[in-house]
C-alpha positions in Angstrom: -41.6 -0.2 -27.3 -39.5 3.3 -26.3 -36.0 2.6 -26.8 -33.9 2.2 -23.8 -30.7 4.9 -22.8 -28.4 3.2 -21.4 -26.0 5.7 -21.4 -27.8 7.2 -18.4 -27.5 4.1 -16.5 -24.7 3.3 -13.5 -21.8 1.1 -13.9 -22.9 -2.6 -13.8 -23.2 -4.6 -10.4 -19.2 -6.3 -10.3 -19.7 -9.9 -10.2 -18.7 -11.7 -7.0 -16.1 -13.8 -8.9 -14.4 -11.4 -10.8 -14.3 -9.9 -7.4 -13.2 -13.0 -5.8 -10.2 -13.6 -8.9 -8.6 -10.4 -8.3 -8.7 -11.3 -4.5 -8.1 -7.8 -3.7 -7.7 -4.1 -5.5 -6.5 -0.7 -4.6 -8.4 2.3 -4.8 -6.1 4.8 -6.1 -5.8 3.3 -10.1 -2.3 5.2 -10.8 -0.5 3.0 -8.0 2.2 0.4 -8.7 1.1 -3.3 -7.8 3.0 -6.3 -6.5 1.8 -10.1 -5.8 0.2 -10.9 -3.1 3.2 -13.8 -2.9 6.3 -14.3 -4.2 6.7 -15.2 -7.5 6.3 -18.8 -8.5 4.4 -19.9 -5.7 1.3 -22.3 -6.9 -2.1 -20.5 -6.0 -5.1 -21.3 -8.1 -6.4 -18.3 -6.4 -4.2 -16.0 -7.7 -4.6 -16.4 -11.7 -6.5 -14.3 -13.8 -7.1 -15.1 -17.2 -6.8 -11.0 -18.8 -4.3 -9.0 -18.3 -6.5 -6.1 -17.7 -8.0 -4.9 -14.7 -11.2 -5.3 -14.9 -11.4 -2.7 -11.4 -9.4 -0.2 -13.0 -12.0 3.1 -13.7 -9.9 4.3 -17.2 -12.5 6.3 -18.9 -9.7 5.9 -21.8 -10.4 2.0 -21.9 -12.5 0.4 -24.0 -15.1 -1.8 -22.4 -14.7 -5.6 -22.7 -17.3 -7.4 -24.9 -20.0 -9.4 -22.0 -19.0 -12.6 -23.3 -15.4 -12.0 -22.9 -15.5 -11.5 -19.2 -13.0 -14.1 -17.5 -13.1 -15.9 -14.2 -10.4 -17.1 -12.0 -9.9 -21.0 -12.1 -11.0 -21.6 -8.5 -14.2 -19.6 -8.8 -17.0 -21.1 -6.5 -19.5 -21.2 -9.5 -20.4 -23.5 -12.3 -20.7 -21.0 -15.6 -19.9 -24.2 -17.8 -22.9 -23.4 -20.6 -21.7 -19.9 -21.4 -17.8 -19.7 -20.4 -15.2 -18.9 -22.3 -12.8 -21.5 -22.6 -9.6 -21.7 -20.0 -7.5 -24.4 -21.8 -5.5 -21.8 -23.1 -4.2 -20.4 -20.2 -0.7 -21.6 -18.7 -2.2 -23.7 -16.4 -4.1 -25.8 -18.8 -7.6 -25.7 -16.8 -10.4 -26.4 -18.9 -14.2 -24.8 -18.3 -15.3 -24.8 -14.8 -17.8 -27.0 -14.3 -16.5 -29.4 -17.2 -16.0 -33.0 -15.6 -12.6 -33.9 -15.7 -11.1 -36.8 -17.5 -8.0 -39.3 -17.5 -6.0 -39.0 -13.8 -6.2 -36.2 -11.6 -2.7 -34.9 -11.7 -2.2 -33.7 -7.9 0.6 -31.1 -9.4 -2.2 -28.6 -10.7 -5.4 -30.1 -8.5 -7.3 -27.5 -6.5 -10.0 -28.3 -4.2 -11.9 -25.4 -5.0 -12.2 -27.1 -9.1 -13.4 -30.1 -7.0 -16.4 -28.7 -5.9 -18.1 -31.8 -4.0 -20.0 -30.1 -0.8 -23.8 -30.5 -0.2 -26.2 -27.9 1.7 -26.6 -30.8 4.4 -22.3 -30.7 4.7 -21.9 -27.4 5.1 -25.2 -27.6 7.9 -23.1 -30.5 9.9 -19.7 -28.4 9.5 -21.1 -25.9 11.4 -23.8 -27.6 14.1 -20.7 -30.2 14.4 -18.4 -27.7 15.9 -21.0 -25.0 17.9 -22.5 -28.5 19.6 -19.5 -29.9 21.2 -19.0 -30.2 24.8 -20.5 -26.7 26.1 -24.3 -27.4 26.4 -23.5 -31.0 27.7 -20.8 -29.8 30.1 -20.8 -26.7 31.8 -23.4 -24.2 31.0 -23.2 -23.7 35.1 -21.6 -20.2 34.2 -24.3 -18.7 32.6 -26.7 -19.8 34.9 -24.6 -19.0 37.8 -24.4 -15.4 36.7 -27.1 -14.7 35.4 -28.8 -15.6 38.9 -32.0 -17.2 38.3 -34.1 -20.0 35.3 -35.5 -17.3 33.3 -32.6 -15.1 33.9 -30.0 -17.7 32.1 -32.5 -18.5 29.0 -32.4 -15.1 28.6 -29.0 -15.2 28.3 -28.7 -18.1 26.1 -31.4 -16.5 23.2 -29.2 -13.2 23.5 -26.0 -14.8 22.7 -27.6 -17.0 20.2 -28.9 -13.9 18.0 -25.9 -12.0 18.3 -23.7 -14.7 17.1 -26.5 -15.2 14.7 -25.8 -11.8 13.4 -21.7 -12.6 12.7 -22.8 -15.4 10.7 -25.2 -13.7 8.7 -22.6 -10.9 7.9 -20.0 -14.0 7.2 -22.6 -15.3 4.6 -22.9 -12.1 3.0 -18.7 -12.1 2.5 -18.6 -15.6 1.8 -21.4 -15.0 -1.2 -19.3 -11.6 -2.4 -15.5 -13.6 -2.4 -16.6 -17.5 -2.7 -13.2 -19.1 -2.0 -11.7 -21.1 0.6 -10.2 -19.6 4.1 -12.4 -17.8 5.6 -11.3 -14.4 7.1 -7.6 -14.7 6.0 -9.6 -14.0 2.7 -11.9 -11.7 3.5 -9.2 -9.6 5.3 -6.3 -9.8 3.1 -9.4 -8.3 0.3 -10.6 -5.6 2.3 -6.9 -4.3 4.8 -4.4 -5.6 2.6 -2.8 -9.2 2.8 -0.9 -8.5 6.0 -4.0 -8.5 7.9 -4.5 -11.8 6.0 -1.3 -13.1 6.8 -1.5 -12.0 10.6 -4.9 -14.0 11.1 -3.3 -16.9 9.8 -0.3 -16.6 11.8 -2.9 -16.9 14.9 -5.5 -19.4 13.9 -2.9 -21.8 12.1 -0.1 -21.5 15.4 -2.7 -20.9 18.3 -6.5 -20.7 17.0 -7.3 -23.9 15.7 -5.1 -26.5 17.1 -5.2 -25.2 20.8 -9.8 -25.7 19.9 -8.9 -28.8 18.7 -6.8 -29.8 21.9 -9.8 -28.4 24.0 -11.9 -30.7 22.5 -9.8 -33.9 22.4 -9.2 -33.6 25.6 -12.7 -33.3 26.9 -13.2 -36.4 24.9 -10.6 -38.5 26.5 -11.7 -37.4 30.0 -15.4 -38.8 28.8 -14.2 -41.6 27.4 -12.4 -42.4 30.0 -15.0 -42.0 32.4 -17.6 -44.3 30.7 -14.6 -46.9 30.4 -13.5 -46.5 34.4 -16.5 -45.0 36.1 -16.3 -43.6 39.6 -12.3 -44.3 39.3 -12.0 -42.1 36.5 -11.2 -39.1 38.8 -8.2 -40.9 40.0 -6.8 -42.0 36.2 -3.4 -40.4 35.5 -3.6 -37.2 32.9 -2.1 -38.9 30.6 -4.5 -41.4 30.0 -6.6 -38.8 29.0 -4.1 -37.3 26.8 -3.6 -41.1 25.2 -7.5 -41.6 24.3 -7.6 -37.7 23.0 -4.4 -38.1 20.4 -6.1 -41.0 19.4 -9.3 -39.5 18.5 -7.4 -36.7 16.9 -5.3 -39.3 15.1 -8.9 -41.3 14.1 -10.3 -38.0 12.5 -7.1 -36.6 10.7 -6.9 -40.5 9.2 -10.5 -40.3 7.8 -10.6 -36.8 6.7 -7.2 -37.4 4.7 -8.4 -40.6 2.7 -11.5 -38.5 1.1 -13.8 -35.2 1.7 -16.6 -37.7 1.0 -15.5 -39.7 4.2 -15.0 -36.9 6.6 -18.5 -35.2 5.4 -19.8 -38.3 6.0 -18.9 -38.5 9.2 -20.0 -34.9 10.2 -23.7 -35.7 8.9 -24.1 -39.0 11.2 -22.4 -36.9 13.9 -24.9 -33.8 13.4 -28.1 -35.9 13.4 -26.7 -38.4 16.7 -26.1 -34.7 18.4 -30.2 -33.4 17.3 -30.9 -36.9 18.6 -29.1 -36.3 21.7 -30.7 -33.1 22.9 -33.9 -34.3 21.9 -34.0 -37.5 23.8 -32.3 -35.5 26.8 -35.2 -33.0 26.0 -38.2 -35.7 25.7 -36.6 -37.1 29.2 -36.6 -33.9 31.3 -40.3 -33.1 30.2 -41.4 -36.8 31.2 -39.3 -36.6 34.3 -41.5 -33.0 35.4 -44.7 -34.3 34.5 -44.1 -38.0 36.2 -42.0 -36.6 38.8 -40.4 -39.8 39.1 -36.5 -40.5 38.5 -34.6 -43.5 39.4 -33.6 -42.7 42.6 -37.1 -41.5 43.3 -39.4 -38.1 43.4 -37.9 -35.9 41.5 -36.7 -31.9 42.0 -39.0 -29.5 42.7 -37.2 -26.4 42.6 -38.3 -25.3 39.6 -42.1 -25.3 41.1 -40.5 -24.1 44.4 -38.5 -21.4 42.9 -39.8 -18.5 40.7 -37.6 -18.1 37.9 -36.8 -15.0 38.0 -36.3 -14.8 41.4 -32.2 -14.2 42.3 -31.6 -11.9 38.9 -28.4 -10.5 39.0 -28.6 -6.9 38.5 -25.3 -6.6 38.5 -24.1 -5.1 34.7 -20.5 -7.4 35.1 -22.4 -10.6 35.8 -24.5 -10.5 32.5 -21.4 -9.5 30.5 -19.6 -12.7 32.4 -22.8 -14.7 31.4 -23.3 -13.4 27.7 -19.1 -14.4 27.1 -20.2 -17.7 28.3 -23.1 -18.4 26.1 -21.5 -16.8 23.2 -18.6 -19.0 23.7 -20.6 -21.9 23.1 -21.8 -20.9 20.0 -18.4 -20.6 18.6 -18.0 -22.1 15.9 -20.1 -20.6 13.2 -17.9 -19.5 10.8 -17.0 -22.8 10.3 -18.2 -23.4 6.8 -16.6 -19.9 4.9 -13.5 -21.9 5.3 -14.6 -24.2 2.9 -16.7 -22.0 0.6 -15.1 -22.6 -2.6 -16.2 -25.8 -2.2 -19.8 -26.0 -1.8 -21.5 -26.9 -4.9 -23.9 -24.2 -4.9 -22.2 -21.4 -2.7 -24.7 -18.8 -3.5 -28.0 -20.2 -2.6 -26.3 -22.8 0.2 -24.3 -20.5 2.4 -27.3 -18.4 3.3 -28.9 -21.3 4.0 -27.1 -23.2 5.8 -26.3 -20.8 8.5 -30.1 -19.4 8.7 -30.8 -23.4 9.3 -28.4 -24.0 11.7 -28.5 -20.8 14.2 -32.2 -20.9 15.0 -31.9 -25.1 15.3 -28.6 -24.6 17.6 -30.6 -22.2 19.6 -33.8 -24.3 19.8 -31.7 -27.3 21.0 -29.7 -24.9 23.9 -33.1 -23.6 24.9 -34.5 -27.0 25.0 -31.9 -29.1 26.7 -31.4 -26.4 29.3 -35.1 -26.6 30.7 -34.5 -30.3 30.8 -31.9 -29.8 32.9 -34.0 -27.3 34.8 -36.7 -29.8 35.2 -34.6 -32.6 36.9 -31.6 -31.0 38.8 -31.6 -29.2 42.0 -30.6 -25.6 41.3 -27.1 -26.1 42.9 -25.9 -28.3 40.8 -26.7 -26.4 38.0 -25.0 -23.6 39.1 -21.8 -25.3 39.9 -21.3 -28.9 37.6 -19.2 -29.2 35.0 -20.5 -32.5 34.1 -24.0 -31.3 33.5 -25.0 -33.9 31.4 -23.7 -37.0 33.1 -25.2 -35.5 36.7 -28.7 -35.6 34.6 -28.2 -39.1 33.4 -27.5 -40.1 36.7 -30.2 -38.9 38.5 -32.9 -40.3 35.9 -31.1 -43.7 34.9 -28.8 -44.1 37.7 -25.6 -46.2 36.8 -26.9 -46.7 33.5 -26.9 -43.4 32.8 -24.1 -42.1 34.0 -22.3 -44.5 31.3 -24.6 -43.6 28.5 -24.6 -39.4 28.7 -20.8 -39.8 28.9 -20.4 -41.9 25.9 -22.6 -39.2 24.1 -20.5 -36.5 25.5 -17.5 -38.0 23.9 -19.3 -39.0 20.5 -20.1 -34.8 20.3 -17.1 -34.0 21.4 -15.3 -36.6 18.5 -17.4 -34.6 16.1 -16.6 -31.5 16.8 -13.3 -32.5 16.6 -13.8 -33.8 13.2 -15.6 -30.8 12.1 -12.7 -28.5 13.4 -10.0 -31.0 11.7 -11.8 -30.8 8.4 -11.6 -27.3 7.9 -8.7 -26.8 9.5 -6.8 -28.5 7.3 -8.9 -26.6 4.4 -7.2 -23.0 6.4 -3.6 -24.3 6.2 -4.4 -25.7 2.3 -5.4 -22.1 1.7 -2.7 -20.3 3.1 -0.2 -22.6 1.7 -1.9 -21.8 -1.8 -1.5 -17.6 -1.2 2.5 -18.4 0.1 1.6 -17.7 3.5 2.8 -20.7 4.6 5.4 -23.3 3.0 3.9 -24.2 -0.9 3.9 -28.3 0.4 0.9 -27.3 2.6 -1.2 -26.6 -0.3 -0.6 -29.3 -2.0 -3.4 -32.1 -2.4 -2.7 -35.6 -1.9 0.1 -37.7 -0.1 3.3 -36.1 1.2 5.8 -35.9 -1.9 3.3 -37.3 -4.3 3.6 -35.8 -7.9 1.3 -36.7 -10.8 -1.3 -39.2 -10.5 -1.8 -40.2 -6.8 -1.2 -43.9 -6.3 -3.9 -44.6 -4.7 -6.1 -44.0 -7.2 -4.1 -46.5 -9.6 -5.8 -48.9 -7.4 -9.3 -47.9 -10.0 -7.7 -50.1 -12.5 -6.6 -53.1 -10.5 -9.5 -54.4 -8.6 -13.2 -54.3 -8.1 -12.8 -54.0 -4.5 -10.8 -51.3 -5.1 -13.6 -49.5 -7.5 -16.4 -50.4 -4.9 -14.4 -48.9 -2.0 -14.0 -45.5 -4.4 -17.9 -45.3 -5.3 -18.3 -46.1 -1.4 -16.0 -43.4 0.3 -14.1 -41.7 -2.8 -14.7 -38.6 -3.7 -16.1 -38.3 -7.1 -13.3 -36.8 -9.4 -10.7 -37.0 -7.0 -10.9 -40.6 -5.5 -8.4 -41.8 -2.9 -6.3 -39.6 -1.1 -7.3 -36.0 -3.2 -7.5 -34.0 0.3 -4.8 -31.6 1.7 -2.7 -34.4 3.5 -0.1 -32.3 4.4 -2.0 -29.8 5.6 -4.0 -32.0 7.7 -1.0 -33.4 8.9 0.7 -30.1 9.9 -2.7 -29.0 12.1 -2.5 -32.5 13.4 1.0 -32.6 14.8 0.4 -28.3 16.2 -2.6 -30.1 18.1 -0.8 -33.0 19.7 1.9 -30.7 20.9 -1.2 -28.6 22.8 -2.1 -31.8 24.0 1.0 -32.6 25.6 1.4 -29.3 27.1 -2.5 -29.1 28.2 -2.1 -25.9 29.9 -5.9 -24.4 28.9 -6.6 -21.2 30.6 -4.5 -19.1 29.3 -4.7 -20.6 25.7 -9.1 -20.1 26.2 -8.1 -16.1 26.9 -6.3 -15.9 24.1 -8.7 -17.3 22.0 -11.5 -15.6 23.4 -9.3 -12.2 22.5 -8.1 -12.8 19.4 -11.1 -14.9 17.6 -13.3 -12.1 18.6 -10.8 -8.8 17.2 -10.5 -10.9 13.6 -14.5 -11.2 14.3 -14.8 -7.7 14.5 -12.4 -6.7 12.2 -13.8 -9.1 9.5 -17.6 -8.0 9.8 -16.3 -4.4 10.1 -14.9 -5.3 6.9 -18.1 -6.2 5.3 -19.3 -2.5 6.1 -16.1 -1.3 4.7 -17.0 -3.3 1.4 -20.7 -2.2 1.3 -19.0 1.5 1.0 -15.7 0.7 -1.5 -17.1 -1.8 -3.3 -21.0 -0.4 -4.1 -21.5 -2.7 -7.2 -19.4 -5.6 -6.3 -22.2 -8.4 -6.8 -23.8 -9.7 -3.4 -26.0 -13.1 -3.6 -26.8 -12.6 -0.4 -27.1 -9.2 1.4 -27.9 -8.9 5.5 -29.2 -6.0 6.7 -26.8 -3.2 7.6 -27.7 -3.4 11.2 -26.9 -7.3 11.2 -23.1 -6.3 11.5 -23.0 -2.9 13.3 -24.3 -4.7 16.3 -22.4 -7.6 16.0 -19.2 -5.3 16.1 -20.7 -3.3 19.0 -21.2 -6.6 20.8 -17.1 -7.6 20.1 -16.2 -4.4 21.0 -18.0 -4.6 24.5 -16.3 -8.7 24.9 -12.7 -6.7 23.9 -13.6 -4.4 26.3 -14.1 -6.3 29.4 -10.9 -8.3 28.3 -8.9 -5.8 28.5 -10.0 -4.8 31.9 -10.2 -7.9 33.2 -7.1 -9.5 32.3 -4.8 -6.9 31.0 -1.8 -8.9 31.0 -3.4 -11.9 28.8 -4.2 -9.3 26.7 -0.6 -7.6 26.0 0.4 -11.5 25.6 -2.4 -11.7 22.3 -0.8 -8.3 21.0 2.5 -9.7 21.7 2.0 -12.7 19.4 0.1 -10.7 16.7 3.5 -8.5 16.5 5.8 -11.1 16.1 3.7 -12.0 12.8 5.0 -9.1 11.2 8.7 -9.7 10.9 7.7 -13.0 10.0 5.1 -11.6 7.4 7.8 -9.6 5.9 10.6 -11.8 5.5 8.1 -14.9 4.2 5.8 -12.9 2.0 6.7 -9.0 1.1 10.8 -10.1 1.4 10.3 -13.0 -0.9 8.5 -10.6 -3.2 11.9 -7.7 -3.4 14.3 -10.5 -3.8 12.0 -11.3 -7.1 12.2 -8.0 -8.2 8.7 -7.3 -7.8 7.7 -3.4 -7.3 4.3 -1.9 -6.1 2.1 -2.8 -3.2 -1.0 -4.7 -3.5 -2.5 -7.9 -4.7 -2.9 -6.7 -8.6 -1.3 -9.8 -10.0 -2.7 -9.9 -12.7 -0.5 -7.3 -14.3 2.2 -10.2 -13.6 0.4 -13.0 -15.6 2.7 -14.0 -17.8 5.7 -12.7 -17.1 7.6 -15.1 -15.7 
């Protein structure tokens, strides 16, 4: 056999978790470098076990043996057969992937060395939040401006595939840096940590808990209408507001005592939803080829009425009805923000977003020609309690009870979905010293050492059945980021209270969709500065140049449409930065630390 040159041969593909374990690099090799944090702060995130670089292009350097190539502790990958020992680093982690013995000691625990997350959790993390309230609620606006039946499922395929194509750009980032957060990763690797830091500023303060307030409130309005019934218009606010903080308070309790629990939860919640549409599916198809309901013959508009008649050709009505229907498939970034966790990021990422767009779509599609198929067309056009008008009309009294008891059931589980990771966002940023170092701690508020409620393992057999029943595996009891889940907890109550939504659902709209943009341009930015950083998963290059055309063109109308909304979003965003500099850059001088950039691993081992 010839003999091989390699000499001829380009540099080697980087590997996604060296990558991820530097968490960012600069491009200019002679430049200075500080921490991404100040000094001292815990972040499993931020060690690296050489005190090279291994980015650094020094034709001077000699290359590091293959077998000596080190990993950062939180790595999303199990290399335990043919890693090199970490027990000697000042942290005292053993070999990814090894199984841990004796008590977890909650002073060094990382979620991230806990991998415990299935394919089928991170499908329900994701279907959990994009099924919520929207496609049981109000999908009147996309009907109503797109202008006719075939018109709005138009509409509704449109927006599925374009959020389709942000997810499928998000799996390609998530596969390249594998660790917990989301885009306050992605974007503190690719702009710089500000950009990091100024996403969390707005999805920790404004992002998340003002969803999560959407969506508890929506629930207690359900709730309470199954529990009242025709009353229910007349119930005080506040009643409302009482049954939504509790189901906030139900989910934060059960995501807190174990990731085991609240994944749980989401997969029963996920297959109830499937259920849902499909029954409400099944229904409207029996209902149009019976033509019977319970208070008699059933609508015939959609024999009477061609479905395309009524198109709006009006370019502002489709961009009004596209925002609505991608608005309802919010929610699929959901699972990168707990990536480092997922047993088998790689291979289960892709997946599980190329399983759950097409089913979300299929089950929009499908539950909108129910609706279609039993409702007159000015209803559709103008309800915002789509689904309980639909139970009413087929089931009567019955039904009115039932479809609002399953609106609030998908509504609790998108909460729990948005609750889980969340918590997993605020964890994170407390970790990189974004936010105060007690958020990213795991287990109970001022716990040190072994959690106490694990000590239970060694008292009882109760207590050992209720671990193998609901504990999580290495961490039992109580190893989730309480505090952090408290925090996003008491940030959503106060929303709650307030329950001022429009302007709140403006914001959002604006500032989700410019860190949306700014992310997936990012993943462009990467394919061109990062050419051999390793990709396990790699979308074509079109996937994210329309999805930022698409944000872009939603930015767009924003801005003309409500300017002063707007200026209030890039109001907010500026205020980040004083508080960016004197938590993060100004903790940083008054250690001493020189340089820009995230190249800590010059530091390791100074202090």
């Amino acid at each position: 056999m010839p003999r091989v040159n390699y000499s001829n041969l380009g540099p080697p593909p980087r590997d996604s978790l060296e990558l991820a374990s530097l968490a960012s690099s600069d491009l200019d090799p002679a430049r200075s470098s500080r921490s991404s944090s100040p000094s001292g702060i815990s972040s499993s995130r931020k060690l690296s076990l050489s005190n090279d670089d291994p980015l650094r292009k020094d034709p001077e350097a000699t290359p590091r043996p293959p077998q000596h190539r080190s990993y950062s502790v939180s790595s999303a990958f199990d290399f335990a057969s043919n890693l090199y020992p970490l027990s000697s680093t000042a942290a005292g982690y053993s070999a990814l992937g090894a199984s841990s013995s004796g008590p977890t000691d909650l002073n060094s625990a990382s979620l991230e060395k806990h991998k415990s997350l299935t394919y089928l959790n991170g499908l329900s993390l994701i279907v959990g939040l994009i099924i919520g309230s929207g496609i049981f609620s109000s999908p009147a606006q996309v009907n109503k401006h797109a202008g006719s039946y075939g018109a709005s499922l138009i509409v509704w395929t449109v927006a599925g595939i374009l959020a389709w194509t942000g997810a499928a750009s998000y799996a390609e980032l998530g596969g390249a840096i594998p660790l917990n957060g989301g885009s306050q990763v992605y974007l503190s690797k690719i702009y710089g940590e500000i950009a990091g830091f100024l996403f969390t500023w707005c999805a920790v303060f404004v992002l998340k808990p003002g969803s999560a307030a959407i969506i508890s409130i929506i629930f207690g309005e359900y709730i309470v209408r199954a529990a009242v019934g025709a009353d229910a218009e007349n119930a005080s606010a506040w009643i409302n507001k009482g049954v939504a903080i509790l189901g906030l308070a139900t989910v934060t309790t059960v995501n807190c005592i174990s990731t085991r629990l609240g994944t749980r939860l989401g997969d029963i919640f996920m297959f109830f939803k499937f259920i849902a549409l499909f029954g409400i599916t099944i229904t409207g198809i029996i209902v149009a080829a019976t033509g019977l309901t319970f208070h008699g013959p059933s609508n015939t508009d959609w024999k009477d009425i061609g479905w395309f008649d009524g198109t709006s050709t009006d370019p502002s009505s489709w961009a009004v009805a596209l925002y609505a229907g991608l608005w309802a498939f919010d929610g699929w970034d959901n699972t990168n923000y707990v990536v480092g966790e997922l047993l088998d990021p790689h291979r289960d990422l892709p997946r599980v977003i190329h399983t759950a767009m097409p089913l979300v779509m299929l089950s929009y599609l499908a539950a909108s020609v129910a609706y279609i198929f039993v409702l007159p067309e000015e209803v559709i056009i103008s309800s915002n309690t789509i689904a309980v008008k639909f139970g009413s009309v087929v089931f009567g009294h019955f039904g009115v009870l039932g479809l609002a008891l399953i609106v609030g059931a998908s509504c609790l589980g998108a909460l729990n979905a948005q609750t889980f990771t969340s918590g997993r966002l605020i964890y994170a940023s407390g970790k990189e010293g974004f936010l105060p170092s007690m958020l990213g701690h795991i287990g109970m508020p001022g716990s040190s050492g072994v959690d106490p409620l694990n000590r239970l393992q060694r008292r009882s057999w109760a207590s050992k059945a209720l671990l193998r029943l609901i504990g999580d595996q290495e961490g039992g009891l109580g190893f989730t980021p309480i505090n952090a889940m408290l925090a996003n907890a008491l940030l959503t109550t106060a929303y709650i209270v307030v329950g001022e939504f429009e302007t709140l659902i403006t914001f959002s709209g604006v500032a989700a969709y410019t860190f949306y943009f700014l992310t997936v341009l990012g993943l462009i930015i990467l394919r061109v500065r990062e050419p051999y950083l390793e990709r396990p998963y790699r979308t074509w290059i079109l996937t994210p140049i329309i999805f930022c055309c698409v944000s872009l063109f939603l930015l767009s109308r924003a801005v003309f449409a409500k300017p002063a909304q707007v200026i209030i979003v890039v109001a907010f965003v500026a205020a980040g930065m004083p508080v960016y500099f004197w938590r993060v850059k100004g903790k940083g001088r008054r250690k001493g630390e020189d340089g820009v950039g995230w190249k800590f691993w010059r530091r390791w081992g100074r202090d």
